[in-house]
C-alpha positions as CSV (number, residue, x, y, z in Angstrom):
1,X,72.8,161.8,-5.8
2,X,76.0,161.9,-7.3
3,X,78.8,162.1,-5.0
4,X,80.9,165.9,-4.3
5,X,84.6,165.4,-4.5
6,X,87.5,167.7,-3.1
7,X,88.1,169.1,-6.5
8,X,83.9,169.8,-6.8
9,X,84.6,171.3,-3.4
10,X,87.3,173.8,-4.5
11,X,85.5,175.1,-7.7
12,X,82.4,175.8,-5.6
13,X,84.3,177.9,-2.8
14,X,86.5,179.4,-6.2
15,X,83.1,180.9,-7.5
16,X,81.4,182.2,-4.4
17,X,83.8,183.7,-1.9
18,X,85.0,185.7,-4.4
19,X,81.7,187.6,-4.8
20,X,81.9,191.5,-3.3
21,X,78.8,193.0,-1.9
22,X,76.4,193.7,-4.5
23,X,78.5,192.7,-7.3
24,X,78.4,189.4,-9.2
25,X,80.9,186.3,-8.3
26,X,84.7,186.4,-9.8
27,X,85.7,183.1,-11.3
28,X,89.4,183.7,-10.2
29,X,91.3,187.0,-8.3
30,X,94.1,185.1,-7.1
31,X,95.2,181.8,-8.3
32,X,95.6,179.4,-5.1
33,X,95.5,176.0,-5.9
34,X,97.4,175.8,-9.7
35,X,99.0,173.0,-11.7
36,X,102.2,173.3,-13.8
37,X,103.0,172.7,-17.5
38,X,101.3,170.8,-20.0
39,X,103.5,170.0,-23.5
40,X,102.1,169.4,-26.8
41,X,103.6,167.6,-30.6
42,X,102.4,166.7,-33.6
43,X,104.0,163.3,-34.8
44,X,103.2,161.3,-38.5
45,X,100.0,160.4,-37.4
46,X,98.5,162.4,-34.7
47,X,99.5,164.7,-31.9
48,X,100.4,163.7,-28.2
49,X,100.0,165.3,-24.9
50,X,101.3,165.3,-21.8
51,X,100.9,166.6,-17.9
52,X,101.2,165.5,-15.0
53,X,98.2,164.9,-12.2
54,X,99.5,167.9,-9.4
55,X,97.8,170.5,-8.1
56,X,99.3,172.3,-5.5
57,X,98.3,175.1,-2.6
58,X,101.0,177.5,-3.3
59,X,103.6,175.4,-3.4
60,X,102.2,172.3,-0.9
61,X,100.8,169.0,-2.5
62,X,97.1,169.8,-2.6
63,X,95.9,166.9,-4.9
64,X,97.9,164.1,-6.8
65,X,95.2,162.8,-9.0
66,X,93.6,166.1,-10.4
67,X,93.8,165.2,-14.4
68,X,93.8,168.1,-16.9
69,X,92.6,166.8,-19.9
70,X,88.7,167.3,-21.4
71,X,87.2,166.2,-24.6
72,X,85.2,168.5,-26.5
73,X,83.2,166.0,-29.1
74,X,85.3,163.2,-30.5
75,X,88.4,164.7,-32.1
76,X,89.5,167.6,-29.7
77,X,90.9,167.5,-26.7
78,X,92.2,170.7,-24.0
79,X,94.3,170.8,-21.3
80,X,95.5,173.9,-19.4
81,X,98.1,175.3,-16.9
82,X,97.2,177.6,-14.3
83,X,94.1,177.6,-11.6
84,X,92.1,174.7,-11.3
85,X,89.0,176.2,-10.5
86,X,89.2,178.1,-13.6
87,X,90.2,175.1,-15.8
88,X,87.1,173.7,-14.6
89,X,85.1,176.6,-15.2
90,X,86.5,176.8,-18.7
91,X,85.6,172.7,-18.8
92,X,81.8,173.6,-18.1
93,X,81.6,176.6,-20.3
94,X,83.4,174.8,-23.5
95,X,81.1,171.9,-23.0
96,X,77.8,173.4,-23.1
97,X,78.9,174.5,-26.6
98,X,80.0,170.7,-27.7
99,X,76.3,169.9,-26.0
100,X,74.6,172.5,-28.4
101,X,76.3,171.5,-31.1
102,X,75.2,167.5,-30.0
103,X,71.3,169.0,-29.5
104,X,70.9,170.5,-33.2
105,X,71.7,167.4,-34.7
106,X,72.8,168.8,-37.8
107,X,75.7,166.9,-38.7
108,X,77.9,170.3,-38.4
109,X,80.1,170.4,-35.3
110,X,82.8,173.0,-34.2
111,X,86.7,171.9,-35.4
112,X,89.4,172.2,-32.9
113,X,90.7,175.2,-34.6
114,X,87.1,176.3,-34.2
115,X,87.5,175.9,-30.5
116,X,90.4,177.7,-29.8
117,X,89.6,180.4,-32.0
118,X,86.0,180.8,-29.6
119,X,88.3,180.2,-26.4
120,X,90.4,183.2,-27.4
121,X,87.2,185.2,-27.8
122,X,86.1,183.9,-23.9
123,X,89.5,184.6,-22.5
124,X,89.6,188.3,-24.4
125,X,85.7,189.1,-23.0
126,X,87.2,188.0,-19.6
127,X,90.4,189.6,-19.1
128,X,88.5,192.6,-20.3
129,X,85.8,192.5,-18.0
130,X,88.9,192.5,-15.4
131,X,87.8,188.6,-14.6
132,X,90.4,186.7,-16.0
133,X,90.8,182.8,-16.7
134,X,94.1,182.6,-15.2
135,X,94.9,179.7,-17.5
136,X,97.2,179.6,-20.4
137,X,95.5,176.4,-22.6
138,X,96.6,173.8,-25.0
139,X,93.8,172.9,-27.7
140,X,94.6,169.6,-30.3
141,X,91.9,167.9,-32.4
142,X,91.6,165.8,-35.4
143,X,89.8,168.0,-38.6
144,X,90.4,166.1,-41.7
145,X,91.2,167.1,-45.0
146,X,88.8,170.7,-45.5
147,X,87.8,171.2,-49.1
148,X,85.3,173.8,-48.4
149,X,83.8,176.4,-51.1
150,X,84.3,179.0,-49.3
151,X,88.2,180.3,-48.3
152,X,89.4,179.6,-45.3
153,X,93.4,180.0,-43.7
154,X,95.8,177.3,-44.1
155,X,95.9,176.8,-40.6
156,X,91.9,175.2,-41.4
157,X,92.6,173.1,-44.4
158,X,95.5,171.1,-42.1
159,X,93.6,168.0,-41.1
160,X,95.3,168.4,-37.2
161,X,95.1,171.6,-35.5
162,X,97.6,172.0,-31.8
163,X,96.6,175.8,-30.7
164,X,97.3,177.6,-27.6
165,X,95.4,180.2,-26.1
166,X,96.8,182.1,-23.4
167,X,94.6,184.4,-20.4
168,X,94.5,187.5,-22.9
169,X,93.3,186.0,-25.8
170,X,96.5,185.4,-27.5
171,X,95.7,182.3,-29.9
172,X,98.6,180.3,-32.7
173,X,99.6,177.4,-34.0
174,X,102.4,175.3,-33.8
175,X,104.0,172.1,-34.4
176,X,105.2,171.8,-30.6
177,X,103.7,173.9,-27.6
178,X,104.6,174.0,-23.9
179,X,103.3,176.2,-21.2
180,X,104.2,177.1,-17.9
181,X,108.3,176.2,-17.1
182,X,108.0,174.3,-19.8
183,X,108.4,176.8,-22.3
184,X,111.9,177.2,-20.6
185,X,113.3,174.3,-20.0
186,X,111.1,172.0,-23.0
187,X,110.1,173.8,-25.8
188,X,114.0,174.6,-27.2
189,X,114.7,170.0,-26.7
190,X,111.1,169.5,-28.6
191,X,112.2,171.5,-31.4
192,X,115.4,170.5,-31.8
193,X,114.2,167.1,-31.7
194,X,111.2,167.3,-33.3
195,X,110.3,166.2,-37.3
196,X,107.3,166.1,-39.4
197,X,107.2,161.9,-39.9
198,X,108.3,161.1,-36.4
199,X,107.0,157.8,-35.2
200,X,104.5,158.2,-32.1
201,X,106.8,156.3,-29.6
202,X,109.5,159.0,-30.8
203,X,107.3,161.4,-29.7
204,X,106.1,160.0,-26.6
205,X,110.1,159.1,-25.5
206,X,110.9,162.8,-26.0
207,X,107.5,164.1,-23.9
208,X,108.7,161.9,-21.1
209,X,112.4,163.2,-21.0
210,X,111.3,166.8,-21.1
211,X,108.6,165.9,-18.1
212,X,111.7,164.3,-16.4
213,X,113.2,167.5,-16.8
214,X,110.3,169.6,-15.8
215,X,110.2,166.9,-12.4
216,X,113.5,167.8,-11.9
217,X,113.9,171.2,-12.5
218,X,109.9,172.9,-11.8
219,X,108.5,172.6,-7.8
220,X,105.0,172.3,-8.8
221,X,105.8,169.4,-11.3
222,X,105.0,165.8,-10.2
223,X,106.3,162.7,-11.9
224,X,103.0,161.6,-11.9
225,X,102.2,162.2,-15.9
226,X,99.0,161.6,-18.2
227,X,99.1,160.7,-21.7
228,X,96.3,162.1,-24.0
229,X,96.4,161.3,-28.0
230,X,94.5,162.4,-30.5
231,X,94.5,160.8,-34.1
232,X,91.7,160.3,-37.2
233,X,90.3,157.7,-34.8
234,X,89.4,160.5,-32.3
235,X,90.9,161.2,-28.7
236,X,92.4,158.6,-26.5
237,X,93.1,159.9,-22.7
238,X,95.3,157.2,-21.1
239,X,95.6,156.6,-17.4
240,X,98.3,158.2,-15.5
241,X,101.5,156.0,-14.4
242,X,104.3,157.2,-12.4
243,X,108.0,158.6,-14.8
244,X,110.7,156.6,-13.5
245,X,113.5,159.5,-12.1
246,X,117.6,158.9,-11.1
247,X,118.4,161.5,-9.2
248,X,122.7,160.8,-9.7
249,X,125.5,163.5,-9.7
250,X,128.0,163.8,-12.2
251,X,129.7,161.2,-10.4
252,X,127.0,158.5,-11.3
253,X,126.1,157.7,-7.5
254,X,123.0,158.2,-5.9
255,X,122.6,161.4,-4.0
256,X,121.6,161.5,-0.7
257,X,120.5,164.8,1.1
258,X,121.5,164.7,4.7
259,X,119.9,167.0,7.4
260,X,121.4,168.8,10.6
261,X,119.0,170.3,12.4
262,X,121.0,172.0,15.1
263,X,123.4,173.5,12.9
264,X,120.8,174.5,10.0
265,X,122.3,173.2,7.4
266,X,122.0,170.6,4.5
267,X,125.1,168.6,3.2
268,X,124.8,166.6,0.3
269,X,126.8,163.8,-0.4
270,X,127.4,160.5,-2.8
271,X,126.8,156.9,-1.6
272,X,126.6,153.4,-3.8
């Protein structure tokens, strides 16, 4: 029997105690345990993604190792920002449709583009139906070059699709993509920054100073971060390592936050 794990645990309280008398279970009414921003770019060869492994009880550490990332086949890969139980939910729904596609052995499976098109369909029915996904989702896959009789959008023919998909159905494309406080305080650095034929490790230095920023700057962020790249090759999900962080004042000595308990107060001050 395979073995139930905290997170297992929180999808399966998610879907039942939410259930009114004689009505069918919610996935989500409240978000309560929720994870922070996830940020997407498209480089020479691929696209890169990044988040970071917290998921937090309001706005206490629930879980340090909950990872966001699913692969749908092997060229697409989603991540999301919002409730937990309802990124899961949204793993288990998605994935009976990569399984499908697996079972008729037809040679034909569903793009990326294809994916977040249906996932905006999902998250309209939903929020419609007053049962939201409270999740705003990043979708990035690998299509090739599409020379297809029939017409379809430029958006289709480009062989790497980044899409996001928020809780209403709202679906786009874009060359960079951030969600939660990351489309305050990263999206305006990635597009400054950002260029068609960028180099991967350009790519991936700029992620990890905008999730240093996001550590810095968002409460529900950790520096905890996880890697997820998707080329021609298909999707790579790397482990997750710790972002190294300075926490210095203008000054350029370390901070140090000093506590008085009787009078109430904190004082900050510099040291060597």
């Amino acid at each position: 029997m395979a073995s139930v794990t905290p997170l297992d645990v929180h999808l399966m309280k998610a879907t039942t105690e939410n259930a009114a008398p004689g009505f069918a279970p919610k996935d989500t009414t409240v978000p309560i345990v929720t994870t922070s921003s996830v940020l997407g770019i498209t480089y020479n060869n691929g696209i890169l993604l990044v988040a970071d492994t917290l998921a937090s009880y309001g706005r206490m550490t629930r879980f340090k190792d909950a990872s966001r990332f699913f692969t749908l086949g092997s060229h697409t890969a989603v991540a999301s920002t919002g409730d937990y139980s309802d990124h899961q939910m949204m793993e288990r729904t998605l994935s009976r449709y990569a399984l499908k596609d697996f079972l008729h052995d037809d040679n034909s499976v569903r793009t990326a583009h294809q994916y977040a098109a249906l996932l905006s369909r999902l998250m309209y029915q939903k929020r419609s139906r007053m049962d939201p996904w409270w999740l705003s989702v990043i979708v990035a896959g690998y299509q090739g070059e599409r020379s297809e009789a029939r017409e379809v959008s430029e958006e289709q023919k480009k062989p790497f699709t980044l899409g996001y998909v928020d809780m209403y159905g709202t679906f786009y494309e874009e060359e960079v993509i951030a969600t939660g406080l990351g489309r305050y305080f990263a999206v305006t650095l990635m597009r400054n920054r950002h260029r068609p034929d960028m180099s991967e490790e350009e790519a991936r230095q700029l992620l990890e100073e905008c999730m240093r920023i996001l550590f810095y700057r968002d409460c529900g962020a950790s520096n905890r971060i996880q890697f997820t790249k998707v080329t021609a090759e298909g999707v790579s999900v790397e482990e997750p390592y710790v972002l190294d962080s300075k926490w210095y004042g203008n000054s350029g000595k370390k901070l140090v936050v000093k506590s008085r308990r009787n009078l109430g107060v904190r004082l900050v001050s510099f040291c060597d």
